[in-house]
N, C-alpha and C positions, 0 to 999 in steps of 0.2 A: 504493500500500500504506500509505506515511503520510500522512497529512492533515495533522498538522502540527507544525512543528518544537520547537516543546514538549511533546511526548512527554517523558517520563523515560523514565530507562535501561532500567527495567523494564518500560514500556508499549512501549520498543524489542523487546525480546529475547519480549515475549510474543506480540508481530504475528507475529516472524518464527517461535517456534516455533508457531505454529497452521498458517500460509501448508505448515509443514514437516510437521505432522502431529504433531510432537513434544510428547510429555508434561509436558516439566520444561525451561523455559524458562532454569536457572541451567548447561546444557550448551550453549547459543549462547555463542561468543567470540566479538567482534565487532574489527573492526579498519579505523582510517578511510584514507581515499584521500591518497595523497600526490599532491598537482594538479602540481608540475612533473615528478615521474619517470612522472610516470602508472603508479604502480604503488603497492601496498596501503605504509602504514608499516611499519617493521620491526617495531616492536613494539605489538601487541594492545592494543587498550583494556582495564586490570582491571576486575574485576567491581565494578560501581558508582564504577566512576574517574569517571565525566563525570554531568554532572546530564540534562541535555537532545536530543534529537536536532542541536540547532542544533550544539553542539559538538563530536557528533561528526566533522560535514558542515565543519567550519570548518579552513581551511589555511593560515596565513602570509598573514593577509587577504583569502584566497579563500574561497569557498562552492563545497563542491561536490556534487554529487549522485548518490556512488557510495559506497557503507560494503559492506564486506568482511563476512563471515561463518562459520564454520565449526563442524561439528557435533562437541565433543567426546565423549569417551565415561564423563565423567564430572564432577561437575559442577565450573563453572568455579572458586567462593570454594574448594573444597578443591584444585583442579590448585595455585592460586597458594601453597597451601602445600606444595606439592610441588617438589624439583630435579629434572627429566628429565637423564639424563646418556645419550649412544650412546656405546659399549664395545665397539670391537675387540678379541676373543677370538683370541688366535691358539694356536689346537692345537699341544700340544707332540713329537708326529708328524705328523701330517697336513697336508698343505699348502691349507690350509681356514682360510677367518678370515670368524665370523660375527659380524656386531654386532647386538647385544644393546641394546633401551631399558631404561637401568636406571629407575626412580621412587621414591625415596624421600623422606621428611622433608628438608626443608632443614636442620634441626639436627644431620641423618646426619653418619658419617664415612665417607671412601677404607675402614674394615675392614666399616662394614655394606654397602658397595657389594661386595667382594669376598665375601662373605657371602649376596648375593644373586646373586652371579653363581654361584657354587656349584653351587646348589639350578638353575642353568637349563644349563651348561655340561658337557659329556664330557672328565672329566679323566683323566688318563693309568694314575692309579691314587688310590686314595680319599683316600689323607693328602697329595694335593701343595699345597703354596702356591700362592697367587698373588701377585700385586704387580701395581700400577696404573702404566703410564707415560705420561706427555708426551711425543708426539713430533710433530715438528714439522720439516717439507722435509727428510723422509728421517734426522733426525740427535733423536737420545733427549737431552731436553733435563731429564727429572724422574723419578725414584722419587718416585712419593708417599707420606709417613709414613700409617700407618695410621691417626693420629689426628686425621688432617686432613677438615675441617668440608668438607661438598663444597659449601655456596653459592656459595662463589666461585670453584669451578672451572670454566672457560669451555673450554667442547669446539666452541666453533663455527668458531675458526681452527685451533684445535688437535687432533689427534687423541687419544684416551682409548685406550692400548692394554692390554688384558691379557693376562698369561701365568703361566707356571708357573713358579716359581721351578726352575731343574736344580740338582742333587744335588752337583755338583761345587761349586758356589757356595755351599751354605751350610756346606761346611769348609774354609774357607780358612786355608790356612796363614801365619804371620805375613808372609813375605815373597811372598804370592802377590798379584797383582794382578787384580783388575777392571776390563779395560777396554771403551771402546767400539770397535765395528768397523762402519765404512760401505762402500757401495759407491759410486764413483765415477767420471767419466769427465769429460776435460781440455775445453776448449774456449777456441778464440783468438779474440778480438774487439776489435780497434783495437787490436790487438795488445800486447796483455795477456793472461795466459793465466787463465782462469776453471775452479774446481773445480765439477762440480757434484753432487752428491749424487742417487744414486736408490733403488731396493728398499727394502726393511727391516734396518733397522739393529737391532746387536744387540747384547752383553757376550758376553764370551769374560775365560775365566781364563786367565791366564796364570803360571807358575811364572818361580820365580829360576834364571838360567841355560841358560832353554829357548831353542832356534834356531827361529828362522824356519822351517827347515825342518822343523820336530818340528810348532810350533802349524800350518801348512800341510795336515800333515795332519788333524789335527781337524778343520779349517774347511773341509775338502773332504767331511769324512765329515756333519758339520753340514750342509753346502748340498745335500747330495747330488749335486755337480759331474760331468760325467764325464770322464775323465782327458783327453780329446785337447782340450777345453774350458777347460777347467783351466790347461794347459800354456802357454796363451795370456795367465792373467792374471799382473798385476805386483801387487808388494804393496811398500806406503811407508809410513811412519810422517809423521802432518800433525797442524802444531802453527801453528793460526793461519792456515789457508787451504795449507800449503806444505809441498809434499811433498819429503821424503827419499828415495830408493827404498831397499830393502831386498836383502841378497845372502843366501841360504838359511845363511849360516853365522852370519849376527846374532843377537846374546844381542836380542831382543828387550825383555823386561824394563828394558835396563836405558835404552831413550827414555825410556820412562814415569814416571822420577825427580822429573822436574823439579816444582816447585811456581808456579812463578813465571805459572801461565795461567791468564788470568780464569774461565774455565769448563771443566769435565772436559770438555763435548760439543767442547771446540776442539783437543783430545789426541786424534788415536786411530789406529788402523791402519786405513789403506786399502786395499781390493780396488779395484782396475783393471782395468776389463774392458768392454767395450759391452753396453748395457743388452737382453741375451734372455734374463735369467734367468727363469726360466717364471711368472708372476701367483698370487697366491695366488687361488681360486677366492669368491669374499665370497658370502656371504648374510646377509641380514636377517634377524633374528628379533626380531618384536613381543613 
């Protein structure tokens, strides 16, 4: 197909959009071969990044004779001024979480992304909020401010979640708290004992003076648990990997004082229970 390796970039991408049939040769992304993992580079050649065919072909003093290709659906100089972000929606009844490719400007913010999700999402009722979080092995590590620039939000280790802001949270009383709540289950190895986090983790309000057994029930009514199910689990308050357990008559509240921890995601109440909570159902939406 090439004759030779002085092609430019553009004498590259125009072979291959003919070989393709394709009109507009600036929709080829091309990406070169990594010779020891035998697998494409992580990251695409940009448009008109490399002069030559030899370059692209070229690996850590190897030559090689495979370049990568894909057809986008628009052209490539305008994709690269483009942030693609995926956006876990998670319905604020439904136990349904569809992700969503957000695309906007890289100069966007976190409120044109929620703005865009909007216009694509089934909200619970027309005026609700959303909010963007980072979460990261089952434990919510970010609110992001709305007026945060999304280029350098990286969603490829971390998950992009969205929701609804609930009604209870945006009247908080002075002495009401916001915390996190994960789910969890222990595990011994070399005999050390290891927390490990699973499901989706959440914020729960909590009031001054409420018992464990009051917030209890919320969080049953929230999971929608069913009582013989239920009965089973244990709930601890964990600060730093290490659990307290909790007795139904605990002011709850008043763990949550302390200031002294490096991050709010290392405070929070834990559900104890083994992991059959039922999967939220995902779909894709382009």
């Amino acid at each position: 197909m090439f004759r030779s390796r002085l092609y430019t970039y553009d004498d590259v991408v125009e072979r291959v959009a003919q070989q393709l049939g394709l009109d507009n040769p600036s929709k080829i992304r091309l990406t070169s071969h990594n010779c020891y993992s035998q697998q494409p580079k992580p990251q695409p050649i940009k448009y008109r990044g490399v002069d030559h065919l030899s370059d692209m072909l070229f690996h850590y003093n190897q030559t090689s004779d495979i370049l990568y290709f894909e057809v986008l659906d628009i052209p490539l100089p305008e994709l690269q001024g483009l942030k693609t972000l995926k956006v876990a929606f998670h319905h604020a009844t439904k136990d349904e979480v569809v992700i969503h490719t957000i695309r906007l400007p890289k100069q966007s913010t976190v409120g044109d992304v929620i703005n865009d999700l909007k216009t694509k999402v089934e909200l619970s009722h027309p005026d609700a909020e959303l909010r963007l979080l980072e979460v990261f092995y089952n434990k919510i590590y970010k609110i992001f401010p709305p007026n945060e620039k999304i280029e350098n939000i990286n969603d490829q280790y971390w998950t992009l979640r969205a929701e609804e802001i609930p009604e209870e949270e945006k009247n908080l009383c002075p002495n009401d708290r916001l915390i996190h709540v994960y789910h969890f289950t222990k595990e011994t190895a070399q005999n050390q004992m290891q927390i490990l986090n699973f499901g989706e983790p959440f914020f729960l309000v909590i009031h001054e003076g409420e018992t464990l057994a009051e917030i209890k029930v919320r969080i049953q009514r929230k999971l929608q648990v069913p009582d013989e199910e239920f009965a089973k689990w244990k709930f601890a308050f964990l600060s730093l990997g290490r659990p307290e357990y909790l007795q139904d008559s605990d002011i709850v509240s008043s763990r949550f004082q302390r200031r002294d921890v490096y991050g709010a995601w290392e405070q929070y109440l834990g559900l104890e229970h083994s992991d059959n909570i039922p999967k939220r159902a995902y779909a894709i939406n382009q």
